[in-house]
Structures are given as C-alpha cells and as structure tokens.
N, C-alpha and C positions, 0 to 999 in steps of 0.2 A: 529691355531689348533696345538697342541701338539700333537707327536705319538712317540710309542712304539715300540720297535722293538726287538725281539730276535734273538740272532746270527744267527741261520741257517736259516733265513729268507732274509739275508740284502744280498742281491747281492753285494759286493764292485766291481766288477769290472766294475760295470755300474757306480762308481765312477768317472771313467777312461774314455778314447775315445776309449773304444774297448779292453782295458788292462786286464789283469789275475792278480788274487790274492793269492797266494798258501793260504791252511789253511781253506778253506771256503768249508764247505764237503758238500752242495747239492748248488746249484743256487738258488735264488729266486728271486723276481721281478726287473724289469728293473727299474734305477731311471730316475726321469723328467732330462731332459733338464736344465741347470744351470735355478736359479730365485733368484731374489732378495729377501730374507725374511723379511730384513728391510728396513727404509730407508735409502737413501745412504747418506753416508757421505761425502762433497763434498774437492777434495784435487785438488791441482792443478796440469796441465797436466805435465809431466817433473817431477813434484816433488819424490827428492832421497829417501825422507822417506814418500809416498806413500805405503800402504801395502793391500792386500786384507782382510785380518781380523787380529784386534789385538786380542791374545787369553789368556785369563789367565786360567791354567791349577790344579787347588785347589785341593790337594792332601789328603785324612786322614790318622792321623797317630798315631789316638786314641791304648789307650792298646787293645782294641776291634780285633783289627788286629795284626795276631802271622806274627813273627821276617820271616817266608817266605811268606805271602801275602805281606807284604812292601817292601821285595828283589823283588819277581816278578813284583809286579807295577812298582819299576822302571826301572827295565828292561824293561817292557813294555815298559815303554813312551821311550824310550832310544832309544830300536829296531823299534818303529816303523815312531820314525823322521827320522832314514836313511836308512828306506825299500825303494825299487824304487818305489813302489807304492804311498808314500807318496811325494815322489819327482815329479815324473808324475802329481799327483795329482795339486799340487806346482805350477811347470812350465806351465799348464792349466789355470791358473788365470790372470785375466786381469793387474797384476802388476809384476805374478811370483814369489812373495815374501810374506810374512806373519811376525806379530812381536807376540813374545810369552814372557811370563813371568811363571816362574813354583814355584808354594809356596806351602808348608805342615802346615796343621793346627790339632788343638786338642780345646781347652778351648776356649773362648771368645777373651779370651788376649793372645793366644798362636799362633800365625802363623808368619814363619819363610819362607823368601825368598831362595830357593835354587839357582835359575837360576833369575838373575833380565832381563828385557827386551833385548831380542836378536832379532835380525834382521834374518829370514832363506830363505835364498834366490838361495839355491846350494846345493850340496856334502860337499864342505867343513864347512858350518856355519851349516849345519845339525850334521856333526861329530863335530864339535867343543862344540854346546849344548848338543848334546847327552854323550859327555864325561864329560860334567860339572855336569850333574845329577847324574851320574856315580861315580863322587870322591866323593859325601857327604857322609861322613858316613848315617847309617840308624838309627831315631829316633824314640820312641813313649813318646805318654804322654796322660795326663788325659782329660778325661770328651769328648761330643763331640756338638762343637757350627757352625754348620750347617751356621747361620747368621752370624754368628763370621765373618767365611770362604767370607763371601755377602759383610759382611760391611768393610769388610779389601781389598777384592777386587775391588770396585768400585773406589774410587781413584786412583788406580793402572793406569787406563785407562787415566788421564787428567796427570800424570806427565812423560807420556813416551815422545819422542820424534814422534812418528810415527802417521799417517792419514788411518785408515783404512773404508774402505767400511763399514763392522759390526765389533760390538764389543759384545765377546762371553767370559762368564763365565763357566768352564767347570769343574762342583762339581764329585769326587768320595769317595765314603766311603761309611762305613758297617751298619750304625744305626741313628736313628734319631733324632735330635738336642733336647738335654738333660740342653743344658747350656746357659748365654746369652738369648737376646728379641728374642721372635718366630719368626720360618722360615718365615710365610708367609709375616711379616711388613718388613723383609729384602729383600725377594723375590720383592715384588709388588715395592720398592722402587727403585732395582733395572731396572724393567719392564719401569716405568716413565720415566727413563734416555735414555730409546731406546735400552737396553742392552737384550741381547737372556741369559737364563742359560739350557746349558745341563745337564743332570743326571749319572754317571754311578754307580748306587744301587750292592754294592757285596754280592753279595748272597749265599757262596758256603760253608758257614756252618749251621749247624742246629741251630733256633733262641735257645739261652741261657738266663737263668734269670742271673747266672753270669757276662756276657757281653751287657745285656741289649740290646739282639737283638730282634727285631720285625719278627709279619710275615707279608706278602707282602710290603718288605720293596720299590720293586719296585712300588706299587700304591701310598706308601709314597710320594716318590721322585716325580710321576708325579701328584699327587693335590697336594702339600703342597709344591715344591724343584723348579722344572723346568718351565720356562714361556717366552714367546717372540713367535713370529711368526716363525715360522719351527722350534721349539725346540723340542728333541727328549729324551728316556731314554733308555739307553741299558743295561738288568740286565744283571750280571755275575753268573749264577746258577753253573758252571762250573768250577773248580781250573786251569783246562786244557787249556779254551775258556780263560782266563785271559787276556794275550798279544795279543791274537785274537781281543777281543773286545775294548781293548785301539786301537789298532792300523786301526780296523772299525767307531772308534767314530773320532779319529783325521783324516781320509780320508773325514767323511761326514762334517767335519767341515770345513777343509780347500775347499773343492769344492762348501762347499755350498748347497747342495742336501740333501734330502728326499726321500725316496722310493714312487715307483709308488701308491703300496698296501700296509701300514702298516698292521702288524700283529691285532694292539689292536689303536683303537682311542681313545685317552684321552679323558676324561671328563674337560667340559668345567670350568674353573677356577670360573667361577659361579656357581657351583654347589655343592650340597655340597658335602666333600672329603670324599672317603670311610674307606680312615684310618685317626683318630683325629691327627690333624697337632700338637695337642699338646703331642700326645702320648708318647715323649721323657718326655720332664717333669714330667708327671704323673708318667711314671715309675720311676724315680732315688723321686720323693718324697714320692711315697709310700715304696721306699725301704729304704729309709735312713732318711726321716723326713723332707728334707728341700729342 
C-alpha cells in the first residue's frame, strides 16, 4: 500500500525513540514500530559496506522551478543530512550507516551526478555530503523526463559498492513527465527489481499553462510516480514547509517508517489513475505540436 501524507499530519518525532523535531506546528500520529517494507537484502555479518538503505535522492531542475525553489531544495537536502534528527535517526539503524547518491535531472538525456555514492555514517560524512551539494553551482534545463530520472537511476544501485537492506528511489519535482517513455513502464520496471520510489510533488505555485504545471500534481505522483511496499508522497503546498518536508521525507526514509493513520490512502496501482499518467505529454503536444 502507498500513502500520503501532509506535513502537518506526520509526527517526525515518532521517527525517533522518543526525540523532538522543531518545525513541526501540531503533532500527529504516532509511527509503527520499525518493519521491513521489502525484502531483505542479504549482506554479510561484519561486512564494512553493509548499509541500511542505499538511496538515491533524484532532484528537478526543469526551468519549471524559479532560481529560489532550487536554492532552497538544496539547502534542504543539505540542512537536513546534518539535523540531529536525521542523525538519531541514523545511529537507530541496524548498521547505523546509510549509502546515498544525489543527481539533478531535466530532459530524458539530461541528468547530472552532483554527489556520487557516499557512505553517511556520523557528523563528519554528513557534513562532508552536505558541503558537496552546497558547492555545485545551481542549474536549470529543459523539458521534464520523470522516467529519464527512473531509468538513469536504477543502475546507480548495482555499481556502488555498498549492500543495503532497501533500495529507495526518491523523485522531486514540480510537473509531470512531458519527455522520454511514460512514467508508468519506468516506474513498474523499477517495482520488478525490488526497488521502493518515493514522491515529493512541489506544489506551492499556481498550475501555469506557461510552465506546464498540472493540478493535483500530488495524485499524479501517487498513481502514475510512486510504488513499492511502504512508499509514500509528501506534497509541498507550502514555499515555507520546503526544508520542513525534505527533511520529513529523508527521516521516514532512513528509519524505514510509515505513519500509524495516513492522511489519504492511495489508490491501488490497479486501479485506474485519477490524473492521465500521460497527461504530461498531451500537454507539451497540444501546445507545441510534437
């Protein structure tokens, strides 16, 4: 089952064994009990590059998104690999480590490794990636390939060095896959392999025919983007909740957790989707011919 969640719903600090989260204005339900979403990936006892999830963290950086929605994301991701919460979080895991990789995508053939596979295991290798995202300059570029982003990252997973528990795909961007094969034959390909994909759908401007934004880009993302057993989507309605809800979606990730009571239960991947998974396409060829 996939679910939904809005910020002010997701207790993070049931992330925690008891921990505080600043930033989170009402409480909301308590999360389960760690569980296993997938299956486990087996690595040997002792072994140094043992990891609790490898993650790959798939960025957009379509023109769709203005010069400070792409400064904030990555400050997001930045501040929230060396919050203590993210670290508590961290140090909670049956290995205490985690391996990540961080890329920015636009086109089909357009995605750029910012951060290649790092090991985060502490303070220091936290500060160390969180200052690597930090010195890229910030980019945009054309078109937006949603699969692009799928099928560039599923190999990512077989050429790292590390053995993780799950292996997690974790998409953000503003609009829906306009370029490149449809989401869903990247999605489900990915699904085959054992792989979870999260969602984070940014929502905090009004849909544009200029920008080719959608509405409910969050239902998008959860029938048409996200899939695997405990896969979640957290929209960003909010410019303010920005670094709030990166740094909620990388706490449920690294712990592994789900809320007790999601807000909205996804609809089943068999069902049909309430926004056209092709809806990207349709728009850029009605607007432009091709």
């Amino acid at each position: 089952m996939r679910l939904l969640f809005s910020i002010e719903a997701v207790l993070v600090a049931g992330v925690l064994a008891g921990g505080d989260v600043a930033g989170i204005a009402a409480p909301g339900p308590k999360l389960d009990p760690p569980k296993s979403h997938q299956p486990q990936r087996q690595a040997a006892d002792g072994d140094a590059q043992s990891v609790d999830v490898e993650l790959i963290l798939a960025v957009d950086v379509s023109y769709s998104m203005d010069m400070d929605e792409l400064a904030i994301q990555r400050e997001g991701y930045a501040q929230a690999i060396q919050s203590k919460e993210f670290l508590q979080a961290l140090k909670a895991g049956p290995n205490g480590r985690i391996a990540v990789t961080y890329f920015e995508w636009a086109a089909s053939g357009d995605q750029k490794i910012i951060i290649p596979w790092r090991l985060i295991e502490g303070p220091e290798s936290a500060d160390a990636v969180a200052a690597e995202i930090m010195k890229t300059p910030v980019r945009r570029a054309s078109r937006t390939s949603i699969s692009g982003a799928i099928g560039f990252a599923m190999p990512l997973f077989d050429e790292n060095p590390y053995h993780g528990l799950r292996r997690v795909i974790d998409i953000s961007g503003d609009g829906p896959n306009n370029n490149g094969g449809p989401v869903t034959i990247a999605r489900d390909a990915a699904l085959e392999k054992g792989i979870v994909i999260n969602g984070l759908p940014i929502m905090v401007k009004e849909p544009s025919y200029s920008t080719m934004d959608i509405d409910n880009l969050d239902y998008y993302y959860e029938d048409c983007v996200v899939g695997g057993p405990g896969s979640f989507v957290i929209a960003i309605k909010d410019r303010e909740k920005f670094k709030e809800a990166i740094r909620t979606k990388l706490l449920m990730e690294v712990a592994d957790r789900t809320p007790e009571r999601p807000v909205v239960r996804v609809a089943d991947k068999d069902k049909e989707p309430r926004v056209n998974c092709m809806i990207g396409e349709k728009i850029w060829s009605d607007r432009w011919g091709r």
